[in-house]
C-alpha atoms as one frame of an Amber mdcrd trajectory, in Angstrom:
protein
 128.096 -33.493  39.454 130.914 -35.914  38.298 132.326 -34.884  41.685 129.451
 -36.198  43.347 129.400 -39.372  40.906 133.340 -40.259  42.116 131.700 -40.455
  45.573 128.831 -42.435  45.168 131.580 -44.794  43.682 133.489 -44.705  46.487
 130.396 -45.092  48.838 129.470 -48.728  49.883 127.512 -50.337  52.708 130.362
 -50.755  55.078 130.629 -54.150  56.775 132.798 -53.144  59.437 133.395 -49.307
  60.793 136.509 -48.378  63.064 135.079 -47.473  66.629 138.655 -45.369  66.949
 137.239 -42.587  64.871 134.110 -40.454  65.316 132.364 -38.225  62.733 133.281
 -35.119  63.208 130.135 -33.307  64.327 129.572 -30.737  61.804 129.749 -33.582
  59.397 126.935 -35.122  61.175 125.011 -31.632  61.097 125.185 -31.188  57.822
 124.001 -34.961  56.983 120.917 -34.321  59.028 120.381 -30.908  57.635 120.188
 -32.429  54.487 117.634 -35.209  55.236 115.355 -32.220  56.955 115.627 -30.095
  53.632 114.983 -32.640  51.544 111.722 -33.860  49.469 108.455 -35.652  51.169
 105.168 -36.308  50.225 102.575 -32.428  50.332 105.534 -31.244  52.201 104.688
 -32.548  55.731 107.731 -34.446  56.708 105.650 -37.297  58.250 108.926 -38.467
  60.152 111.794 -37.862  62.760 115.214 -38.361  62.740 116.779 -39.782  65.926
 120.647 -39.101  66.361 121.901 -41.895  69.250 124.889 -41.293  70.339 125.124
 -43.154  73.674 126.918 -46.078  73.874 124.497 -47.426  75.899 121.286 -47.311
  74.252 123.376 -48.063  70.778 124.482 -51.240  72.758 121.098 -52.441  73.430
 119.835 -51.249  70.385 122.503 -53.746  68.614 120.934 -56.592  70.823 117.638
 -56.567  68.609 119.448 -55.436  65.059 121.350 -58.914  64.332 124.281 -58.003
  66.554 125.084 -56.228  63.270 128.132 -54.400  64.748 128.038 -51.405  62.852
 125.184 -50.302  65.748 127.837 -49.735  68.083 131.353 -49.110  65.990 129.948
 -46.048  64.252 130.011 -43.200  66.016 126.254 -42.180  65.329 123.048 -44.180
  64.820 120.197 -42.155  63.054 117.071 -44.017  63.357 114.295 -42.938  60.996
 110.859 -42.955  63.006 107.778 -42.622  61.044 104.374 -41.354  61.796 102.228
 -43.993  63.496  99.229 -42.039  61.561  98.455 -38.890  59.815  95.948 -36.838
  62.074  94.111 -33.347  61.458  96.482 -31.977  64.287 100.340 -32.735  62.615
  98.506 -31.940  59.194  97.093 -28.535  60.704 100.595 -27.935  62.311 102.305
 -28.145  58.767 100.291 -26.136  56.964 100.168 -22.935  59.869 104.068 -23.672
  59.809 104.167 -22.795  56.289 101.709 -20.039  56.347 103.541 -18.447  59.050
 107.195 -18.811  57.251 105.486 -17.413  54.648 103.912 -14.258  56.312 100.836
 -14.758  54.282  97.629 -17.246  53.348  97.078 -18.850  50.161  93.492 -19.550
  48.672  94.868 -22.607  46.942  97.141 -23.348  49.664  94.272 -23.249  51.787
  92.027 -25.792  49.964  94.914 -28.311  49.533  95.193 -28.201  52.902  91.251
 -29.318  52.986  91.853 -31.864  50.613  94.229 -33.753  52.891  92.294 -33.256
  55.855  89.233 -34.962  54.007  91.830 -37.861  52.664  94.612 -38.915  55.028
  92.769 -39.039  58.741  89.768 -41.195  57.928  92.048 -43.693  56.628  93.399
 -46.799  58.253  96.174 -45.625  61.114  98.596 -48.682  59.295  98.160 -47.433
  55.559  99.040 -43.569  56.918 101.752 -45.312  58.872 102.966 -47.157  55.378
 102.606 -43.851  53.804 104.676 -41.809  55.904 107.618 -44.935  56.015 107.650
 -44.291  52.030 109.042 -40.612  53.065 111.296 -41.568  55.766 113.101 -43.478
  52.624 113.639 -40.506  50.758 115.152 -39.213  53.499 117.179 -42.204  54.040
 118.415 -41.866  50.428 119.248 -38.104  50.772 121.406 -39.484  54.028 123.215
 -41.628  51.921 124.296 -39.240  49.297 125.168 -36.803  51.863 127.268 -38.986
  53.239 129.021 -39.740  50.355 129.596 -36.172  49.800 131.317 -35.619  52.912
 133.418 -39.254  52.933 131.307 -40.748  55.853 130.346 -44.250  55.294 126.802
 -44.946  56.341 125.126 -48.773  56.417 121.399 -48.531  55.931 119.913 -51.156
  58.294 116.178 -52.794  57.904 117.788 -55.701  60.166 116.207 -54.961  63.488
 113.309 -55.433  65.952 111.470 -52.218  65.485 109.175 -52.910  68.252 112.072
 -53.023  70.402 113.822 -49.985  69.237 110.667 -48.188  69.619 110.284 -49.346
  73.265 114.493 -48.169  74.182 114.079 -45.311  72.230 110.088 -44.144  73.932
 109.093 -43.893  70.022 105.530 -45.406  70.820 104.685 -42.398  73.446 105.898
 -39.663  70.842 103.595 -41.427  67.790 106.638 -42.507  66.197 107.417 -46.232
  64.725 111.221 -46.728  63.567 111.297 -47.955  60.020 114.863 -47.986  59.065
 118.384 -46.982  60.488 121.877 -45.812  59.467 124.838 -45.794  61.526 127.431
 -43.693  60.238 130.937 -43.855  60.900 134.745 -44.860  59.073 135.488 -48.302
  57.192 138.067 -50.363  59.354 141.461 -50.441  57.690 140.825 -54.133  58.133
 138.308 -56.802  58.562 135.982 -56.049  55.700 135.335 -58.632  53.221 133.044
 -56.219  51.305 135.278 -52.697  50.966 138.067 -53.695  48.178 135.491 -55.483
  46.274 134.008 -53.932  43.010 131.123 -51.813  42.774 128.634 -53.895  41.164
 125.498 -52.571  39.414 123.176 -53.102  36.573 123.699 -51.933  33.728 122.484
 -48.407  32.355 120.719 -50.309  29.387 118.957 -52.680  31.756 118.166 -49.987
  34.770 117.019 -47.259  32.722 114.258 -47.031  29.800 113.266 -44.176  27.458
 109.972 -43.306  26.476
């Protein structure tokens, strides 16, 4: 754990990345792997994780994120695309997923399952959509700490038009709305005004109560 600590130290939100070097791609693997293993809400993993690569569509993605250039000098761009609603067919699909893994049916299992179905589809499509954003931030924050473990530096980005991301990226068509992105790639040796500056946060006795 004090391993882990050192790089969360060393992690920052890098201002400017070095297009000469590209994550290695079983660095990227595992960073993903981690955001799919990771926690959300009953289990059902209400979003997707988009991995751009192509300069392309990373270039006109930077057009409606700021111009922040971190789009297009990192290597990869994962954009985190929520559910646009919960429905009784993606809940269904996660719960025959599991019972299939599983290789057997659980009474309480079951009537959880019935529970959800009775709460999350008759509500509004924009509060299920707000629901299932919450959970693409866990995963966001589980990207960021496995990027830290493996030295990748990784910008979490709310700057952007997601209606236009969602239109380069067809998110709309798949029921998918992108909520929040995170280009990952190397610091630039120079250029940064941010990366020799102290870490700055608040203190333990301020953050953190005990009850």
């Amino acid at each position: 754990m004090s391993q882990l600590l050192d790089k969360l130290q060393w992690r920052y939100a890098a201002k400017k990345m070095d297009p000469s070097r590209a994550v290695p791609q079983d660095k990227v693997d595992r960073i993903v792997e981690a955001v799919r293993l990771t926690a959300s809400s009953s289990g059902l993993q209400p979003y997707e994780v988009i991995v751009v690569t192509d300069p392309a569509v990373r270039a006109r993605i930077r057009e409606h994120a700021w111009n922040q250039a971190q789009v297009t000098d990192g290597s990869h761009l994962l954009v985190f695309a929520a559910w646009d609603n919960y429905t009784a067919e993606r809940i269904n699909a996660m719960f025959d997923l599991v019972n299939t893994e599983r290789g057997f049916v659980n009474e309480g299992w079951e009537a959880y399952r019935q529970k959800l179905l009775a709460l999350y589809p008759p509500r509004p499509a924009e509060e299920n959509h707000q629901h299932a954003a919450r959970q693409a931030y866990i995963g966001l924050g589980t990207a960021l700490i496995a990027a830290a473990e493996e030295q990748v530096d990784a910008t979490p980005m709310e700057g952007f038009d997601p209606a236009k991301v969602d239109e380069i990226l067809g998110l709309r068509a798949r029921g998918l709305r992108s909520v929040v992105m995170l280009p990952l790639g190397y610091r630039a040796a120079e250029g940064d005004w941010l990366v020799n500056l102290k870490k700055v946060r608040r203190p333990r006795e301020q953050f953190v109560s005990t009850v």
